[in-house]
N, CA and C of each residue as an Amber inpcrd file, in Angstrom:
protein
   243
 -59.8170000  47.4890000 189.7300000 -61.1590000  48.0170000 189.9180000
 -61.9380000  47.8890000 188.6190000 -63.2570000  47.2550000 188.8660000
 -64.1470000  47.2820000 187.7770000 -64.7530000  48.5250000 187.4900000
 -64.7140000  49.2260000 186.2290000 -65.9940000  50.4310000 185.8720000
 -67.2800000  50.1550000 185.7090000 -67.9640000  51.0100000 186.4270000
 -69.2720000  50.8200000 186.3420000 -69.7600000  50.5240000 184.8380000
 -70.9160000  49.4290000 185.0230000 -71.6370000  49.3720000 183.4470000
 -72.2050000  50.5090000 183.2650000 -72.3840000  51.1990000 182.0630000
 -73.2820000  51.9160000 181.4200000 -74.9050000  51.4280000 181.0530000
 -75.9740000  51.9820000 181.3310000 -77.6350000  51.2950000 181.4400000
 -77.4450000  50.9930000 179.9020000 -78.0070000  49.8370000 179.6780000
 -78.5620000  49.3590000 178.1590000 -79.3340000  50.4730000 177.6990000
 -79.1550000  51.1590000 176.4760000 -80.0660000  51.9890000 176.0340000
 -80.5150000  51.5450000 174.3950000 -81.9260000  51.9960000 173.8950000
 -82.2060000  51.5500000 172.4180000 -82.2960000  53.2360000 171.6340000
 -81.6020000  53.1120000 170.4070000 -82.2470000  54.3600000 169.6440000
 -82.9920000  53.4720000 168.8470000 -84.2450000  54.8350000 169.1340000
 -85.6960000  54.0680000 167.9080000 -84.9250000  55.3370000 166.8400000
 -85.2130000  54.8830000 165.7810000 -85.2070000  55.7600000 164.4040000
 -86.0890000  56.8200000 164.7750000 -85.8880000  57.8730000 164.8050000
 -86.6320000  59.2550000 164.9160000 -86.7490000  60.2010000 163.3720000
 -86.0930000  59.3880000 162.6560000 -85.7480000  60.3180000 161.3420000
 -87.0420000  60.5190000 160.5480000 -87.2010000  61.4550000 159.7310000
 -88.6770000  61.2580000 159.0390000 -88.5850000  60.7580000 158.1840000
 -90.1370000  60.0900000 158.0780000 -90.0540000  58.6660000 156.9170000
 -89.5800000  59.7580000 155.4320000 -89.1100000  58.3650000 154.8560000
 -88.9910000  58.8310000 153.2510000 -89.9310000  59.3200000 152.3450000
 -90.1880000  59.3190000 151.3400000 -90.9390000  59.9870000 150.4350000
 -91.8650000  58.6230000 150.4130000 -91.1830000  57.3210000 150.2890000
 -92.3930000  56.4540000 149.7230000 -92.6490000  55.2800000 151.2900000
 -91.9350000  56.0630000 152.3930000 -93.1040000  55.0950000 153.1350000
 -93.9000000  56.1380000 154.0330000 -95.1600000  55.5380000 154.6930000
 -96.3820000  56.2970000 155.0620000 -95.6910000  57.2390000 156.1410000
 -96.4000000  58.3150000 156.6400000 -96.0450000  58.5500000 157.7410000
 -96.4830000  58.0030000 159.0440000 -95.5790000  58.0850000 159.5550000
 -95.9070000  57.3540000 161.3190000 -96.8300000  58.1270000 161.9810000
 -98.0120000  58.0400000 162.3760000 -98.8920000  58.8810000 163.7720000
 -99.2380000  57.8950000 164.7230000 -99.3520000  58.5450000 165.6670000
 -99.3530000  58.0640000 167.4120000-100.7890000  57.5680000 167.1400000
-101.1350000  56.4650000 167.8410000-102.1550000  55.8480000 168.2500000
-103.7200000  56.9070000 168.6910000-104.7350000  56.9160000 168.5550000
-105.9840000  57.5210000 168.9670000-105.7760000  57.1200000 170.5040000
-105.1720000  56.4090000 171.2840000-105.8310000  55.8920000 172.8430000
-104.4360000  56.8930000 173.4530000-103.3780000  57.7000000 172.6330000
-102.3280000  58.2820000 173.3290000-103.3400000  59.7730000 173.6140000
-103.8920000  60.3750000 172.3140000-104.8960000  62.0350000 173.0640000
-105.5870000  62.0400000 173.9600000-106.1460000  60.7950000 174.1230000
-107.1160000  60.2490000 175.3460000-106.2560000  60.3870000 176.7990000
-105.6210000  59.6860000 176.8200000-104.3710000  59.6420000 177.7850000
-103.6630000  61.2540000 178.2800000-103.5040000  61.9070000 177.6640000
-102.9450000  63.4320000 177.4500000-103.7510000  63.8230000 178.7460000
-105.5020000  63.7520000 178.0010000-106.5790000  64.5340000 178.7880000
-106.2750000  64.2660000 179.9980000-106.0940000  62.8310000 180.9310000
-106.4420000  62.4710000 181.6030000-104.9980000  62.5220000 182.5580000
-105.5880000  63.2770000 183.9780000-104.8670000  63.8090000 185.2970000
-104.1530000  62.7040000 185.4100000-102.6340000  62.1410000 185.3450000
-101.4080000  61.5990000 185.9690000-100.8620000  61.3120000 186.9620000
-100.5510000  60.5350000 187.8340000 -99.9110000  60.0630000 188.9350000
 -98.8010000  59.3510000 188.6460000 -97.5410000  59.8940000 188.8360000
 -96.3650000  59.3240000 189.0960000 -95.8880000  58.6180000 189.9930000
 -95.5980000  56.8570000 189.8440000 -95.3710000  55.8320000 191.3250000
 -93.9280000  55.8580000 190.6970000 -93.1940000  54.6290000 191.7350000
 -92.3610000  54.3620000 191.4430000 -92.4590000  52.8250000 192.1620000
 -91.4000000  52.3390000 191.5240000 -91.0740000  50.4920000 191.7040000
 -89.4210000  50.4130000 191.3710000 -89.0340000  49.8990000 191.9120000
 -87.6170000  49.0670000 191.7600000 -87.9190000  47.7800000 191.1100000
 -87.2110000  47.2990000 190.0180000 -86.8470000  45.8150000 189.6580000
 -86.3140000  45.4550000 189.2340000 -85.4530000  44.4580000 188.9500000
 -83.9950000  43.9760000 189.0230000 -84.0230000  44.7630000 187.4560000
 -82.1840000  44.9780000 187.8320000 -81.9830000  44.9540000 186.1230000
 -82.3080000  44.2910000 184.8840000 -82.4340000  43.4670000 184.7080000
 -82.7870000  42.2790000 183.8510000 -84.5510000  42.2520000 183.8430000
 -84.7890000  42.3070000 184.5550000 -86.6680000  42.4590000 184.2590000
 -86.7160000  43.9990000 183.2260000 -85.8340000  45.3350000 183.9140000
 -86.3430000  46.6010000 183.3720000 -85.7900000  46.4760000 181.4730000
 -84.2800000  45.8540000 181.4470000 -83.8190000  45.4240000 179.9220000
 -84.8550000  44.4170000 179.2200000 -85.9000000  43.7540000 179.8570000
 -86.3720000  42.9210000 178.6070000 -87.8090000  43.8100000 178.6720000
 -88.3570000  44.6480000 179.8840000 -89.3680000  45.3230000 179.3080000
 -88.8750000  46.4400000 178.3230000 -87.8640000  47.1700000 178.5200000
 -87.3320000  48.0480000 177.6420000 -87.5060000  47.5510000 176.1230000
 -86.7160000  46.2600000 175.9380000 -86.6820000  45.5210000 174.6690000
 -87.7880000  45.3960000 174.3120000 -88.8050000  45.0730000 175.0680000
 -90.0330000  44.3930000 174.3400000 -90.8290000  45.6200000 174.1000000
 -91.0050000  46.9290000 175.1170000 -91.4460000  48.2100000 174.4390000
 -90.9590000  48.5340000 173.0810000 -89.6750000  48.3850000 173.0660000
 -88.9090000  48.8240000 171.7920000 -89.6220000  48.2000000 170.4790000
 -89.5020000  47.0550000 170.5420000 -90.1850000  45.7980000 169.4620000
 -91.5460000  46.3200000 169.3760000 -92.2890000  46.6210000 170.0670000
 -93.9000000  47.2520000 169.8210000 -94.0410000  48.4240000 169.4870000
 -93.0820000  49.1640000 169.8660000 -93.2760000  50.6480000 169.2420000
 -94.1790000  51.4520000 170.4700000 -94.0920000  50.5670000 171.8720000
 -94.4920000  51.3310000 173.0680000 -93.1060000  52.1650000 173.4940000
 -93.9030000  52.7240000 174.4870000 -93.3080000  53.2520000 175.7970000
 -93.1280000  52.1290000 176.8990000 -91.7980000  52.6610000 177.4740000
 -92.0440000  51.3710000 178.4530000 -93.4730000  51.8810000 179.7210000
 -93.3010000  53.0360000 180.0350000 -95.1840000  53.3910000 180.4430000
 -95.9830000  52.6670000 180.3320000 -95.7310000  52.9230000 178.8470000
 -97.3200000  52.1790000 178.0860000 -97.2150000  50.6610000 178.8860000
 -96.3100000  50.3520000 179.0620000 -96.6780000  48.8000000 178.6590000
 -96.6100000  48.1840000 180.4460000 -96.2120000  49.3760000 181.6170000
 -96.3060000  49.2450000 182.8770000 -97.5020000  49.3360000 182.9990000
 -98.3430000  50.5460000 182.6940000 -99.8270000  51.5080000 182.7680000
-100.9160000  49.8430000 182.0640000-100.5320000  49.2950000 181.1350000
-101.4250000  48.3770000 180.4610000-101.1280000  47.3870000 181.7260000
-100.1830000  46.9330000 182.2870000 -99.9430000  45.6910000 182.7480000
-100.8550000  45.8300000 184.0640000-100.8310000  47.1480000 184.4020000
-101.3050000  47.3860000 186.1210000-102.9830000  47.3880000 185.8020000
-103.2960000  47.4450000 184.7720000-104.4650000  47.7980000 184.1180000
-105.1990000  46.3140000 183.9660000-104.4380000  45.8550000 183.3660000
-105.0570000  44.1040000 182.9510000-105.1150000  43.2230000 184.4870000
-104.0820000  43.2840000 185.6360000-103.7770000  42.8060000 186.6530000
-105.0170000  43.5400000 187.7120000-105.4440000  44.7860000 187.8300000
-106.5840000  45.1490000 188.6090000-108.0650000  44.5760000 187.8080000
-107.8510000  44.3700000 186.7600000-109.2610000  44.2240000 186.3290000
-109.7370000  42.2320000 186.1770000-108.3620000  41.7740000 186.1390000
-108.2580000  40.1890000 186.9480000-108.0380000  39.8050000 188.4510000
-107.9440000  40.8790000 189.0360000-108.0310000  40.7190000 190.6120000
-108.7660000  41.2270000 191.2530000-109.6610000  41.0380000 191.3730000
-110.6170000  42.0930000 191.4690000-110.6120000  41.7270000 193.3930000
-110.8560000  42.9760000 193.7380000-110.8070000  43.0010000 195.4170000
-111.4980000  42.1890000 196.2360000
């Protein structure tokens, strides 16, 4: 019998910066976002699509959110009805 895989996971560094590099703050377009009323969907997609958006959030310093919420965002405003 095979054991189940364990999900790919990334640790981002959470530690606080050092003395001599800047500190990290969240983007101005994340308080904006806060304000604004939320809807939770959901989607299925293969494993391998959710590991390279994961990765590529990781590499930007998104959320994988962020980077669903931008995609659905750019795709309605090029398709227009």
């Amino acid at each position: 019998m095979s054991a189940a895989k364990k999900p790919l996971t990334f640790d981002i560094d959470r530690s606080p910066p050092a003395p001599s590099e800047p500190r990290r703050t969240a983007p101005a377009r994340v308080s904006q976002e806060v304000k604004e009323a939320r809807q939770q969907v959901g989607a299925r997609v293969t494993v391998e699509v959710y590991r390279q958006l994961k990765v590529r959030a990781a590499m930007q310093g998104d959320k994988v959110q962020e980077l669903v919420e931008r995609a659905i965002t750019e795709y309605l405003a090029n398709h227009p009805s």
